[in-house]
Backbone as XML, in Angstrom:
<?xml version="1.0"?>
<chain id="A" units="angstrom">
  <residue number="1" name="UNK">
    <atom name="N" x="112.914" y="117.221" z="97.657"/>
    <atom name="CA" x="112.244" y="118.004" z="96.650"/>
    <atom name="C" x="111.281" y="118.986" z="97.318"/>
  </residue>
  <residue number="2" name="UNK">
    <atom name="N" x="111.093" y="119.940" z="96.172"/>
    <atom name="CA" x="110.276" y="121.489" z="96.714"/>
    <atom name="C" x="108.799" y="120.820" z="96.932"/>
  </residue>
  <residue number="3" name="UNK">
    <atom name="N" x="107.688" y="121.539" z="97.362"/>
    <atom name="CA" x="106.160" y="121.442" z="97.080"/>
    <atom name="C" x="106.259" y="121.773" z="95.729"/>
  </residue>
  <residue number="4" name="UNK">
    <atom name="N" x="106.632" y="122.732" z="94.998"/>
    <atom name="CA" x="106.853" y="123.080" z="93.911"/>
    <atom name="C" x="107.151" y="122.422" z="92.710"/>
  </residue>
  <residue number="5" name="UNK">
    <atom name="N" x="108.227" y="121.540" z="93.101"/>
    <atom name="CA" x="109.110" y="120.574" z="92.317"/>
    <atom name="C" x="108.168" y="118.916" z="92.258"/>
  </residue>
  <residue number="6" name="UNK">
    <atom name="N" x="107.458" y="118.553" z="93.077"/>
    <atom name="CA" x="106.684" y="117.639" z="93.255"/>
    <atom name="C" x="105.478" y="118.536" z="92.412"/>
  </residue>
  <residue number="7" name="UNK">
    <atom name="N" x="105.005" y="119.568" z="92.696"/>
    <atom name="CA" x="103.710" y="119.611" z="91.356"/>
    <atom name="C" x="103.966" y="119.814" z="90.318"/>
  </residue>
  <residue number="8" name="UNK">
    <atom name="N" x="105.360" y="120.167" z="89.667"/>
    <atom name="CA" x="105.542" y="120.104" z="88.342"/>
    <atom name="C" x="105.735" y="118.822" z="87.887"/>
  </residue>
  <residue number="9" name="UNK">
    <atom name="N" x="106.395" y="117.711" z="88.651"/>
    <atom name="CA" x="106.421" y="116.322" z="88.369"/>
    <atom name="C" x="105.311" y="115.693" z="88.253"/>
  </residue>
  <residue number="10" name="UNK">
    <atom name="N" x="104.647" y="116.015" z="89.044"/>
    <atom name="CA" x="103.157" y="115.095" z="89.099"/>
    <atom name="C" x="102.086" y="115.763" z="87.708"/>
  </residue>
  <residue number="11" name="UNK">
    <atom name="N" x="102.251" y="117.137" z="87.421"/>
    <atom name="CA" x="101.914" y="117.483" z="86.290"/>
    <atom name="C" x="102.473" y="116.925" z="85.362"/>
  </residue>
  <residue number="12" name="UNK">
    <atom name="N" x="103.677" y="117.003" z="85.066"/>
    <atom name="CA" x="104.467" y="116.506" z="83.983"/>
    <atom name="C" x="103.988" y="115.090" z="84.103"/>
  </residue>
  <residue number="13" name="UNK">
    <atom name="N" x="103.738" y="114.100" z="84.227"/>
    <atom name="CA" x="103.527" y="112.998" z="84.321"/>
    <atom name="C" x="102.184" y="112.654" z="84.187"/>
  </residue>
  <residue number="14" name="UNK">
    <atom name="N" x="101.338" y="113.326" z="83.894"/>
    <atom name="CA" x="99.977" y="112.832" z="83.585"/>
    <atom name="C" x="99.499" y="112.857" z="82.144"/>
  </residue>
  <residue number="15" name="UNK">
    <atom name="N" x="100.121" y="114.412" z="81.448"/>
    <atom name="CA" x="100.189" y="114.361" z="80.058"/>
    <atom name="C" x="101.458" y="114.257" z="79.410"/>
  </residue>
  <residue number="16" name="UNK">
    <atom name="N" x="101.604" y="114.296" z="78.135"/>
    <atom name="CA" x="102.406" y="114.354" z="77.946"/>
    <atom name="C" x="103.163" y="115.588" z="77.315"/>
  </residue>
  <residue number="17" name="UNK">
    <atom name="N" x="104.087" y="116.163" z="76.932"/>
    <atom name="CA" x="104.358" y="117.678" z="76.220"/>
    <atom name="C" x="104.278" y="118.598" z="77.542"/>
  </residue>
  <residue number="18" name="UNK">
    <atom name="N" x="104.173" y="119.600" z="76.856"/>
    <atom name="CA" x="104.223" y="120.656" z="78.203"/>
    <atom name="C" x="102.475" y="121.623" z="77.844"/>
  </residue>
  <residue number="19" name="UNK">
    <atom name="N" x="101.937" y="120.920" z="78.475"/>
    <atom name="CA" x="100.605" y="121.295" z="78.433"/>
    <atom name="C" x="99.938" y="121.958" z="79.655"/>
  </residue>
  <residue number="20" name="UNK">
    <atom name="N" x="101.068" y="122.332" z="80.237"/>
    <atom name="CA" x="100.486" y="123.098" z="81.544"/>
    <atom name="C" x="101.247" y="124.023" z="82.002"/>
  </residue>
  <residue number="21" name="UNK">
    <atom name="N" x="101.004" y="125.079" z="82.668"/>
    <atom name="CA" x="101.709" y="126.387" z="83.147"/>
    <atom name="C" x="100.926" y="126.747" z="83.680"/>
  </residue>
  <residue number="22" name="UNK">
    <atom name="N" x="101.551" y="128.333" z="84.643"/>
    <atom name="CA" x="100.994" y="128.824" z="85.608"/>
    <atom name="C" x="100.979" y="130.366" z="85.313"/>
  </residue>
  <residue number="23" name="UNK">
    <atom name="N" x="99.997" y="130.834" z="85.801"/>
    <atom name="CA" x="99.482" y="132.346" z="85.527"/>
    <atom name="C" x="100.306" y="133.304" z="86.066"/>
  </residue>
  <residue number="24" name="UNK">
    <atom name="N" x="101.411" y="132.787" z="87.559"/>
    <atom name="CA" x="101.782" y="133.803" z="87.730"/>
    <atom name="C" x="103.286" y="133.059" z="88.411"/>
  </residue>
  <residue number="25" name="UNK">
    <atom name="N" x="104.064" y="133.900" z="88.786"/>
    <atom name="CA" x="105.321" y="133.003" z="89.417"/>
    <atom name="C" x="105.128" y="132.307" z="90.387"/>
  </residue>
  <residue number="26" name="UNK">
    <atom name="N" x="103.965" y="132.506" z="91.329"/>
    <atom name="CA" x="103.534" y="131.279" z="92.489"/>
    <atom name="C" x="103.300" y="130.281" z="92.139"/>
  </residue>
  <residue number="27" name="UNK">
    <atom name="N" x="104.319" y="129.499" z="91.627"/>
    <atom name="CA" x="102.960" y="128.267" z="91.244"/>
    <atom name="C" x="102.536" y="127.333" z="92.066"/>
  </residue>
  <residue number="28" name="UNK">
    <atom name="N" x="101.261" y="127.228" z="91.980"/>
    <atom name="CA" x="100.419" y="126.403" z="93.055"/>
    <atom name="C" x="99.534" y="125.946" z="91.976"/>
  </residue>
  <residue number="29" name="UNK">
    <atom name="N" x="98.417" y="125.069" z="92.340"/>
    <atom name="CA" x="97.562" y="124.401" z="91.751"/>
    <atom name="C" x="96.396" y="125.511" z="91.324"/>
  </residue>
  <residue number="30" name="UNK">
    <atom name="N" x="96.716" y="126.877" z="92.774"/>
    <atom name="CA" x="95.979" y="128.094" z="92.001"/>
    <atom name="C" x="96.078" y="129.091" z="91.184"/>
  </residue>
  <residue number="31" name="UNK">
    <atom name="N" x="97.271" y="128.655" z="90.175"/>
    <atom name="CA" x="97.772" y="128.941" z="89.258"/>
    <atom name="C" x="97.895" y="128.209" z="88.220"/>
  </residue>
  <residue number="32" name="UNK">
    <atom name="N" x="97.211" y="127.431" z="88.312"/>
    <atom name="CA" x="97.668" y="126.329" z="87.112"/>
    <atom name="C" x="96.825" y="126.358" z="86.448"/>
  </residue>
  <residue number="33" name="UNK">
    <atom name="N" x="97.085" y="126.580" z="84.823"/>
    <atom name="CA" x="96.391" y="126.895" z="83.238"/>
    <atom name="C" x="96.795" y="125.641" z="82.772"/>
  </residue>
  <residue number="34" name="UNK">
    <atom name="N" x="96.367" y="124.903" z="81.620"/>
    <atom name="CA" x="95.951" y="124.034" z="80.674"/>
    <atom name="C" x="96.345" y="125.114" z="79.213"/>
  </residue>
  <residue number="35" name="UNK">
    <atom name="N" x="97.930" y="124.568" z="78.585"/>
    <atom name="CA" x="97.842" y="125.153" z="77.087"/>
    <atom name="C" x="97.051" y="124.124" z="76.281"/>
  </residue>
  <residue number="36" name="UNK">
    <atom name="N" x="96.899" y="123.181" z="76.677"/>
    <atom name="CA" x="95.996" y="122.103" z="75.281"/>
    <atom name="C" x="94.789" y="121.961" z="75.430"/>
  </residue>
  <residue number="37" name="UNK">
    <atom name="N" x="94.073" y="122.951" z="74.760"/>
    <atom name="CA" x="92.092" y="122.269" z="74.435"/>
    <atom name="C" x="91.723" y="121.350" z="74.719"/>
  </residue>
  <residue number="38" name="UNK">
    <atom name="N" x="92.534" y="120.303" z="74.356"/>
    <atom name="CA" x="92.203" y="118.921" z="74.731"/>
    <atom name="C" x="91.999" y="118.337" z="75.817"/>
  </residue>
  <residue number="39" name="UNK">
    <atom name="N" x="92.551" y="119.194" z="76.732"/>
    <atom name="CA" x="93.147" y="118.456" z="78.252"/>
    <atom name="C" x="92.377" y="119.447" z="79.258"/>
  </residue>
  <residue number="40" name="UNK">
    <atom name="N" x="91.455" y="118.835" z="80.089"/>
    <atom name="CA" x="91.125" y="119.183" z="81.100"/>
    <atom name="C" x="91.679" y="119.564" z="82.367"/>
  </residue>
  <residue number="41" name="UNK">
    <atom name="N" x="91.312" y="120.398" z="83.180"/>
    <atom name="CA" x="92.827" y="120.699" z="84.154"/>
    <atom name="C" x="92.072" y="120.081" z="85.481"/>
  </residue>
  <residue number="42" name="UNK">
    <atom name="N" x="93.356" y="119.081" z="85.779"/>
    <atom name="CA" x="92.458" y="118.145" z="87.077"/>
    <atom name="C" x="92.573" y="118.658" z="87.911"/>
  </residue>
  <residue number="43" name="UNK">
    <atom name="N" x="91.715" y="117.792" z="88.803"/>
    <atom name="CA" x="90.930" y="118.608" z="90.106"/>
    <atom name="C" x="92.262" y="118.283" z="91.025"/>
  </residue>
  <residue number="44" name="UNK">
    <atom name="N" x="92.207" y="119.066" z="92.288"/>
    <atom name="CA" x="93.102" y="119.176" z="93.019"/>
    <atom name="C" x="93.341" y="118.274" z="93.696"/>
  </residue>
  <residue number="45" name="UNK">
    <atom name="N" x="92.083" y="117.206" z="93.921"/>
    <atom name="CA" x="92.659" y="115.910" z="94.569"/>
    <atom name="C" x="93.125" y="115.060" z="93.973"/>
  </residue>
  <residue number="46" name="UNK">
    <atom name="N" x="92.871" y="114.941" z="92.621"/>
    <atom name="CA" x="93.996" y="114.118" z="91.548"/>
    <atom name="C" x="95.597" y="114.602" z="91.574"/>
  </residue>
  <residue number="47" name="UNK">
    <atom name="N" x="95.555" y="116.029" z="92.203"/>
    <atom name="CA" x="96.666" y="116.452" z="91.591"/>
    <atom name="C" x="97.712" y="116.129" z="92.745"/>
  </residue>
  <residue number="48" name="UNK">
    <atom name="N" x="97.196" y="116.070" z="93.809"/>
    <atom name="CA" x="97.544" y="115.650" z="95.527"/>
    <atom name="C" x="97.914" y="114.370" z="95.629"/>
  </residue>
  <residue number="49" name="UNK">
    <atom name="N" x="96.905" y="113.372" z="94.683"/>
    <atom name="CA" x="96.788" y="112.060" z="95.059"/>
    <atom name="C" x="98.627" y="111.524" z="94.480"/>
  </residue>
  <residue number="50" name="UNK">
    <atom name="N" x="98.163" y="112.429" z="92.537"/>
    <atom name="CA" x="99.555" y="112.179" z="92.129"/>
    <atom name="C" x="101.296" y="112.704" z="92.580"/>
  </residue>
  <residue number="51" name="UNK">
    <atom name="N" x="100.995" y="113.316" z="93.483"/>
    <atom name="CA" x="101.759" y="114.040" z="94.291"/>
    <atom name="C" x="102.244" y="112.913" z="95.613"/>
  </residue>
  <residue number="52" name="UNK">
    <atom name="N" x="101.487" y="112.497" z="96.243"/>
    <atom name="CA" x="101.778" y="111.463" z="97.018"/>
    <atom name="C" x="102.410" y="110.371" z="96.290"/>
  </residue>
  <residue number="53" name="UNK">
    <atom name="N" x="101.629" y="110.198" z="95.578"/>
    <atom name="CA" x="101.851" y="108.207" z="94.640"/>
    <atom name="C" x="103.915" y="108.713" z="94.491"/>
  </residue>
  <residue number="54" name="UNK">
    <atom name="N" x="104.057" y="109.844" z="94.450"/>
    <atom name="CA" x="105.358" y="110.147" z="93.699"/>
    <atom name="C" x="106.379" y="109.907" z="95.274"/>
  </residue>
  <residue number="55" name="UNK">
    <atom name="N" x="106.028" y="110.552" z="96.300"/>
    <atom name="CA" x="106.410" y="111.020" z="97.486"/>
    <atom name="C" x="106.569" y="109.541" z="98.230"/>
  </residue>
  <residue number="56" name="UNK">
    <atom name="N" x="105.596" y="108.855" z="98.089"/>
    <atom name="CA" x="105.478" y="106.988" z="98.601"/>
    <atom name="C" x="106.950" y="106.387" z="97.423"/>
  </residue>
  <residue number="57" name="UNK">
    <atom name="N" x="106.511" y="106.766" z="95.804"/>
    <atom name="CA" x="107.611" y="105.840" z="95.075"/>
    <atom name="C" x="109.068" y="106.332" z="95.911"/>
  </residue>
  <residue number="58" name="UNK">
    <atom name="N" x="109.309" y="107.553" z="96.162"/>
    <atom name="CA" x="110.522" y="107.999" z="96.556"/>
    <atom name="C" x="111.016" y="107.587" z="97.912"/>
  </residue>
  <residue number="59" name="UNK">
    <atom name="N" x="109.746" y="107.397" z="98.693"/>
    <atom name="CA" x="110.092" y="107.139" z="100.268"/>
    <atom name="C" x="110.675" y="104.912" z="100.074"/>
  </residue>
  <residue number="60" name="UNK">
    <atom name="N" x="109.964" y="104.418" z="99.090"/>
    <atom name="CA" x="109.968" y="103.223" z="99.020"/>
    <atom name="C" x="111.601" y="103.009" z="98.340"/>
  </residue>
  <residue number="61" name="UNK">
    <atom name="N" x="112.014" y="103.496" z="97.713"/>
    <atom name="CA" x="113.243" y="103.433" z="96.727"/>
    <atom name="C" x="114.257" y="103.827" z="98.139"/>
  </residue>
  <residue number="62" name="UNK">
    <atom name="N" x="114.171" y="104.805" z="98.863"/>
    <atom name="CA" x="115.187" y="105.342" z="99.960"/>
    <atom name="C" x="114.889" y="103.757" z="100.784"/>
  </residue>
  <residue number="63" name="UNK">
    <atom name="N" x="114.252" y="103.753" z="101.355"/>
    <atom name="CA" x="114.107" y="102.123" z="101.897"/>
    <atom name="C" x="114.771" y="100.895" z="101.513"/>
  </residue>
  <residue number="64" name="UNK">
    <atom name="N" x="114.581" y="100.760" z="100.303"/>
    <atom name="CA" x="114.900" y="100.033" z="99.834"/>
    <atom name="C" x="116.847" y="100.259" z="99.370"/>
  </residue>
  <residue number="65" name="UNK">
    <atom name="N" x="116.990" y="101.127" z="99.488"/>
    <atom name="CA" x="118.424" y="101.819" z="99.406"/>
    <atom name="C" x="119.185" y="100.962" z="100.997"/>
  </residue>
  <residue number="66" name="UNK">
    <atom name="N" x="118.314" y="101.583" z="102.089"/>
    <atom name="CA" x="118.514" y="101.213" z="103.396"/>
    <atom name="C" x="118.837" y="99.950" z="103.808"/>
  </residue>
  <residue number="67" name="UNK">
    <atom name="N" x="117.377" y="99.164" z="103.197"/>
    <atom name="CA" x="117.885" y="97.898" z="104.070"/>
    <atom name="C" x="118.719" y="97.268" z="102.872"/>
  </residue>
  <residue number="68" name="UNK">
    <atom name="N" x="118.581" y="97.198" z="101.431"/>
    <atom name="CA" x="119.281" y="96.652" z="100.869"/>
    <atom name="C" x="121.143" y="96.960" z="101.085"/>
  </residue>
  <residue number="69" name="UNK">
    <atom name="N" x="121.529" y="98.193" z="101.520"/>
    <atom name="CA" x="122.653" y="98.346" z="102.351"/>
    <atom name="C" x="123.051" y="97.543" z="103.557"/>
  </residue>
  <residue number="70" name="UNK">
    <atom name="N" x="122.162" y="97.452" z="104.311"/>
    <atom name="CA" x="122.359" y="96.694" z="105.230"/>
    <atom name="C" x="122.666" y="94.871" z="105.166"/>
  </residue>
  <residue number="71" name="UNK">
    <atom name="N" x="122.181" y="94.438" z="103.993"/>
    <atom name="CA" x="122.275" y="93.329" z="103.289"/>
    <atom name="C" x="122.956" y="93.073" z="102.960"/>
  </residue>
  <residue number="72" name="UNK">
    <atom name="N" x="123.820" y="93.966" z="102.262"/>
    <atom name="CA" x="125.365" y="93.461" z="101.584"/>
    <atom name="C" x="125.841" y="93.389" z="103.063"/>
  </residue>
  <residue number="73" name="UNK">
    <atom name="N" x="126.067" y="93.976" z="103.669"/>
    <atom name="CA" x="127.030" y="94.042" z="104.497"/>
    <atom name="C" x="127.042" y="92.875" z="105.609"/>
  </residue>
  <residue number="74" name="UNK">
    <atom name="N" x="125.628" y="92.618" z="105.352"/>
    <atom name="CA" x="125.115" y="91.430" z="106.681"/>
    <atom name="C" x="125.579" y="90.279" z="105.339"/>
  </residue>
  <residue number="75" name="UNK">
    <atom name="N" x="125.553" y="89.895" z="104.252"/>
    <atom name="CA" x="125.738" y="89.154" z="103.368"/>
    <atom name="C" x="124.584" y="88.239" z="102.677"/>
  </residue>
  <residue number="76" name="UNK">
    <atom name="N" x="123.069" y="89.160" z="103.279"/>
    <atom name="CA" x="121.987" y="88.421" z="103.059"/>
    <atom name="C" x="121.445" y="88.701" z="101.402"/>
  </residue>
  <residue number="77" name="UNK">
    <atom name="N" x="120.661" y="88.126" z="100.738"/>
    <atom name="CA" x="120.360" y="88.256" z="99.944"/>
    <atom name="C" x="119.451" y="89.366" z="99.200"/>
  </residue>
  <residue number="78" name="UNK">
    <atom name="N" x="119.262" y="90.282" z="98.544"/>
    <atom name="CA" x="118.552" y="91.499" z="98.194"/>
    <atom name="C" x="117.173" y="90.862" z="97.321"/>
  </residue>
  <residue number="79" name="UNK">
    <atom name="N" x="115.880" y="91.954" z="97.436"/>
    <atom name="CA" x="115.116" y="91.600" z="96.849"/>
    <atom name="C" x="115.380" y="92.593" z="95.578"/>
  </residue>
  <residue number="80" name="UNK">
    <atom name="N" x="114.381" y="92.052" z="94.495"/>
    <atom name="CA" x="114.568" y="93.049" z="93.400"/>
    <atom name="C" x="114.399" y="94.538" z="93.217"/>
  </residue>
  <residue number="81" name="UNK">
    <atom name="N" x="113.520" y="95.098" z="94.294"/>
    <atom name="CA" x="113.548" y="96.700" z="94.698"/>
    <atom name="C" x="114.720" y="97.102" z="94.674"/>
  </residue>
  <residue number="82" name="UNK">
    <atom name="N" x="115.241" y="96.104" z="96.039"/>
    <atom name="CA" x="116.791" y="96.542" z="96.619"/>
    <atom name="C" x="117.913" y="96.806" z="95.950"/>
  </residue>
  <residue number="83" name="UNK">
    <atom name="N" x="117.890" y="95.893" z="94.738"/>
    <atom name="CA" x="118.969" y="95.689" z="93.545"/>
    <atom name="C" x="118.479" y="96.855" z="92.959"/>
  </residue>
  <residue number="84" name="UNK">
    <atom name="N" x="117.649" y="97.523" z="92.321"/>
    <atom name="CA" x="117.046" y="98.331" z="91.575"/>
    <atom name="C" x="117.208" y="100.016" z="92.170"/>
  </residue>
  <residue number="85" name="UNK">
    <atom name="N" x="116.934" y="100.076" z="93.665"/>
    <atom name="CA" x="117.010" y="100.922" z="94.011"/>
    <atom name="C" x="118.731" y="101.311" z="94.530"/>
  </residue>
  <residue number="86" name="UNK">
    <atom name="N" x="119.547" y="100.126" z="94.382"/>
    <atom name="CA" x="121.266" y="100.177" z="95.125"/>
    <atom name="C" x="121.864" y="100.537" z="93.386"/>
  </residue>
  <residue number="87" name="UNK">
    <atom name="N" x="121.253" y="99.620" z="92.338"/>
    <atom name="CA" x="122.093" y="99.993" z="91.060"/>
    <atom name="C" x="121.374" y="100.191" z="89.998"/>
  </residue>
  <residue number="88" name="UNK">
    <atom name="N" x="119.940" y="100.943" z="90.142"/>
    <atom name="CA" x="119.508" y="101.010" z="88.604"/>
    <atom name="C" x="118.757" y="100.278" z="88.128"/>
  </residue>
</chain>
């Protein structure tokens, strides 16, 4: 995934609806507007932090892809990540 594609996810995932956009086609965090009154536009280390938390779930699921591959094949038993991340 883009830098790009990771801050629209990590946006998308904090509120709900589409309550956020960007001022200009760069989008970066220094572009980023708030359409809902309601909603405060978080600070950039929230927006980083949720950006990682996403980048760790993805690096943990590929892992878990890995060795749980390696498991079938060795015939050892999978943990529930492994099952989750091999079928869903």
């Amino acid at each position: 995934m883009t830098d790009t594609e990771y801050l629209n996810m990590a946006l998308a995932k904090m509120h709900p609806g589409q309550w956020f956009g960007f001022s200009s086609k760069d989008q970066s965090y220094e572009t980023l507007i708030v359409h809902d009154s309601s909603i405060t536009k978080p600070t950039k280390s929230v927006v980083n932090a949720k950006i990682q938390e996403l980048k760790d779930a993805e690096t943990a699921t590929t892992n878990a892809k890995t060795s749980g591959k390696a498991k079938l094949k060795a015939g050892e038993a999978l943990t529930d990540a492994e099952i989750e991340a091999l079928f869903g």
